[in-house]
Every structure is written in C-alpha cells, then in structure tokens.
N, C-alpha and C positions, 0 to 999 in steps of 0.2 A: 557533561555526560556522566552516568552516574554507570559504574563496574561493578558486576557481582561478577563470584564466583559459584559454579553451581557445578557438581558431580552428577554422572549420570544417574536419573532417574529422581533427579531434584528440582524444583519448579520454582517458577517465579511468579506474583498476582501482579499486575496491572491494573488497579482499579478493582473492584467488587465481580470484575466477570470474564477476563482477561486473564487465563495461566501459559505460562510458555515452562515446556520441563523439556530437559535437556533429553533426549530420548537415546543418543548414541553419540562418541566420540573416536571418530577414526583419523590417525594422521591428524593433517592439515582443515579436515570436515570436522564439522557438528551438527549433528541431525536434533533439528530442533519438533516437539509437539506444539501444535497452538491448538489450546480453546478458547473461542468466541461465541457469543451469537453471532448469528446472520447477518444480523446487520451491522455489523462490524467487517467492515473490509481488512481481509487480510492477504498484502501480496510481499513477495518478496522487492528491495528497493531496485532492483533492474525495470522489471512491470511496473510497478509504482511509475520511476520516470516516464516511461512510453507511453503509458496512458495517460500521465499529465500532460505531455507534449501534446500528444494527440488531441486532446482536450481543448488546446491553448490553438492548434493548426484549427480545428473545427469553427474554434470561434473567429480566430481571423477571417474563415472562410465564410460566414454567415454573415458577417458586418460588411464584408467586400461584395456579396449577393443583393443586402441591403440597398448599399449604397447604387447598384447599379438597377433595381427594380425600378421600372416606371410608375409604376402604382404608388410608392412610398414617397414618393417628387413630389411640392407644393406647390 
C-alpha cells in the first residue's frame, strides 16, 4: 500500500483523470474531494462491498432460476 501525506487542500492524481484533494480535516474525519469521470465508479468501501455482495447473491440467484426452468432442460 502506498502512504502519502497530504495537507488540506492538497491533491492526489490517480492516473491521468482521477484527483482526490484532501478537502477538510476534523478530529478523527477527513473529508475527501473526488474527481472523476462518469464512468469511473466511485463509492465509498462499505457500498463497494454491498453491492458486490449483491451482485454475487443475484448471480447465484439466476443460475438457481436456470437450473430450475423447464425450457432450458435437454
């Protein structure tokens, strides 16, 4: 894992399109700015997992659908 340090109102690039600047530092917070494009997902890592989870239940759920449709039987 790689550690910067950064003072408010000091930024990071990520790549060519990707800045994260330290926007506020209170206590135990750090209020972070992202810019992205759009099409760059950006969530925090709590939503990250839940919608990975979710993602991974949907698919079990559609392979389990599968296997039970009669249509798809040989």
């Amino acid at each position: 894992m790689l550690v910067l340090t950064r003072k408010v109102n000091e930024s990071i690039m990520i790549g060519d399109e990707v800045k994260i600047t330290v926007v506020e530092v209170k206590g135990d917070q750090v209020k972070l700015g992202i810019t992205a494009p759009r099409n760059i997902a950006v969530h925090r890592e709590e939503v990250y997992e839940e919608i990975q989870r979710e993602n991974r239940l949907a698919s079990q759920s559609a392979a389990v659908g599968q296997e039970l449709d009669p249509a798809r039987r040989k």
